[in-house]
C-alpha positions in Angstrom: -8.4 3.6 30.7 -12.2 2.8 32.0 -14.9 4.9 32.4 -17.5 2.3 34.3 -17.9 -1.6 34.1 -17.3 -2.5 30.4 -17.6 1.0 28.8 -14.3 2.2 26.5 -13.0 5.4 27.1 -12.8 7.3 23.7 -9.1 7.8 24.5 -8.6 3.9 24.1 -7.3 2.7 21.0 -5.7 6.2 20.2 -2.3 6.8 19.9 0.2 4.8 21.6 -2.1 2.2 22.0 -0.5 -1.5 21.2 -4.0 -3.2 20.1 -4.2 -0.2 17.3 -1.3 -2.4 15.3 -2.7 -3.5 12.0 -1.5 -6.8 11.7 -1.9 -7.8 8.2 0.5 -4.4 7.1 2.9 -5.1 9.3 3.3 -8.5 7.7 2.8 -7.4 4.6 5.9 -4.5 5.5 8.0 -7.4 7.4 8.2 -9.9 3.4 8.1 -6.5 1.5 11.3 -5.1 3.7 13.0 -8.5 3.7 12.2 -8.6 0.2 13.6 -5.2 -0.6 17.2 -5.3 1.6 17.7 -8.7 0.1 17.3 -7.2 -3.2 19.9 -3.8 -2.2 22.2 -6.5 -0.4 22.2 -8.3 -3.9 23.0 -5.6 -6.0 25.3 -3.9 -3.2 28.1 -7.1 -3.2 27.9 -7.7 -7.0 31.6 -7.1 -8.4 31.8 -3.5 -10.7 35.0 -3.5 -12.6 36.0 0.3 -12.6 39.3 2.0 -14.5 39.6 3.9 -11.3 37.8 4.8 -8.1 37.3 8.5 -6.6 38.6 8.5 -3.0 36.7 8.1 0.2 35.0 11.4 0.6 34.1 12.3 4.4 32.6 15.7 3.3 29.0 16.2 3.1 27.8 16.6 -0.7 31.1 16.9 -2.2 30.2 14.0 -4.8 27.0 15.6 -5.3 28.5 19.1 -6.2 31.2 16.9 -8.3 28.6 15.0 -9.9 26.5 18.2 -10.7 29.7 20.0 -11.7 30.7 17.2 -14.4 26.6 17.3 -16.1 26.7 14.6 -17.7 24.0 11.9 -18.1 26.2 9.3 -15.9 26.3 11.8 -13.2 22.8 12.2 -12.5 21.8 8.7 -12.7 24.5 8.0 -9.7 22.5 10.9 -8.2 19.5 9.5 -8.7 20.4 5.8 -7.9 21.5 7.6 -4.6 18.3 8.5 -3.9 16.5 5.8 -5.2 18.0 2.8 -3.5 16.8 2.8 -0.6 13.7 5.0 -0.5 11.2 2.0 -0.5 12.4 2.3 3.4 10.3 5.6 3.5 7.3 3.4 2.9 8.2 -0.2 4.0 9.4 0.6 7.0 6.1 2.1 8.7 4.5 -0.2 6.7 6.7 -2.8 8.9 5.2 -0.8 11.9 1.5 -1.2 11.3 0.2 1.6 13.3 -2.3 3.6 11.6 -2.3 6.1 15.1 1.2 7.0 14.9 1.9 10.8 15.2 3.3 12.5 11.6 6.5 13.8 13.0 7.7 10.8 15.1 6.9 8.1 12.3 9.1 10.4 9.8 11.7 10.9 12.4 11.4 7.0 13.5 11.5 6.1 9.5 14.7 8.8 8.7 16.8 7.7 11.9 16.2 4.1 11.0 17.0 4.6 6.9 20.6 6.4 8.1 21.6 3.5 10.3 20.8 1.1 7.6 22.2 2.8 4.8 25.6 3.7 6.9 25.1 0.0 7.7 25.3 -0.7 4.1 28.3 1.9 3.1 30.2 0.2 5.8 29.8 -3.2 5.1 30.5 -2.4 1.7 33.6 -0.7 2.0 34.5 -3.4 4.3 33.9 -6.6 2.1 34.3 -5.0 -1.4 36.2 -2.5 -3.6 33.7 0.3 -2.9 35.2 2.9 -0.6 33.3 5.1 1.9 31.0 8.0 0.8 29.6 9.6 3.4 27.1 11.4 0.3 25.8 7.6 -0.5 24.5 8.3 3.1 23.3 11.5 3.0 21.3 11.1 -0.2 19.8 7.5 0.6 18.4 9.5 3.9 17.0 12.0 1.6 15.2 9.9 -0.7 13.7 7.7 2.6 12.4 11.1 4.0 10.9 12.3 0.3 9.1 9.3 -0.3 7.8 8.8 3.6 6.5 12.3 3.4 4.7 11.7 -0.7 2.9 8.4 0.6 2.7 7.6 4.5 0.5 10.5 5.6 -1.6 10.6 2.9 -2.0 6.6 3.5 -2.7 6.3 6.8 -5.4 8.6 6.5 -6.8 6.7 4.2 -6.5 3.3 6.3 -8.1 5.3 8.8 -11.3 6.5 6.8 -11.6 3.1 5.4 -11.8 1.4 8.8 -14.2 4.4 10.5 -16.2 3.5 6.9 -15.6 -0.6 7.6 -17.0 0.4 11.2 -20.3 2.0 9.9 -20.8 3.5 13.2 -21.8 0.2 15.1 -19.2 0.5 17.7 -16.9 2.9 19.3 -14.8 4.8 17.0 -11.0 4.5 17.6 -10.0 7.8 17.8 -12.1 10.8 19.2 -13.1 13.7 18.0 -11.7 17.0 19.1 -14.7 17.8 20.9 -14.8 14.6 22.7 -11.0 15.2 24.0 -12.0 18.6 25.0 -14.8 17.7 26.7 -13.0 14.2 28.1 -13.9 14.2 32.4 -10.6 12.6 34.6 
């Protein structure tokens, strides 16, 4: 959007806009994501040698209340490797992204719908090519941990990505995003 020959609207290079993509974290979130589902594929195929297997559980949060039922130490540590394996994806993957515009809600939605097709990706590849069965709670908790850590680090660190580059800009050019007076005040 133009206002004259070679002026910048204030609008341009808010939200939405493709030349706002900070290119060096989005490669920096492509080798870290690669790194990191490598890394869960690893440790997802390697053979576990069990005395016996619970069932496949389609009901949400049954293992979870069975786990929290039984107390012991082995029970919270599958609880909390539930949460824990794939919750770099709450950071990686709008790392992976590189927009420093993008609005709060649709980045966490974005991240969350993305971490429960990889993660029933996962369950169902597992169940597939190893002994593991299907646990719809391996799921459910792996979606949990993604949205917990997307909402402890991403909004706190894009704003700081964007101070730093409003700082980096020193005032020597247009800013990229307006203020609220200037959107209020913007002329069609």
């Amino acid at each position: 959007m133009r206002t004259g020959i070679g002026q910048r609207s204030p609008m341009e290079g808010a939200l939405g806009d493709p030349s706002t993509v900070h290119r060096n974290a989005r490669r920096l979130g492509l080798l870290l994501l690669a790194v990191h589902l490598a890394l869960v594929l690893w440790s997802a195929f390697r053979p576990v040698s069990s005395a016996w297997m619970a069932d496949t559980n389609l009901t949400p949060f049954a293992t979870v209340r069975s786990e929290v039922s039984a107390g012991t130490a082995h029970a919270y540590l599958e609880l909390l490797r539930g949460l824990l394996l794939l919750a770099p994806l709450g950071l990686l993957l709008p790392l992976a992204g590189g927009r420093l515009y993008a609005s709060t809600l649709s980045s966490f939605l974005r991240t969350v719908f993305a971490a429960v097709l990889i993660a029933t990706g996962l369950e169902l590849l597992m169940s597939t090519l190893t002994s593991h069965l299907l646990d719809v709670d391996d799921v459910l908790l792996a979606a949990v941990g993604v949205a917990l850590t997307h909402l402890a680090f991403v909004p706190a660190a894009r704003a700081a990505l964007r101070r730093r580059e409003r700082n980096h800009e020193g005032g020597n050019g247009p800013r990229a995003t307006p203020s609220a007076f200037e959107i209020a005040h913007l002329t069609p």
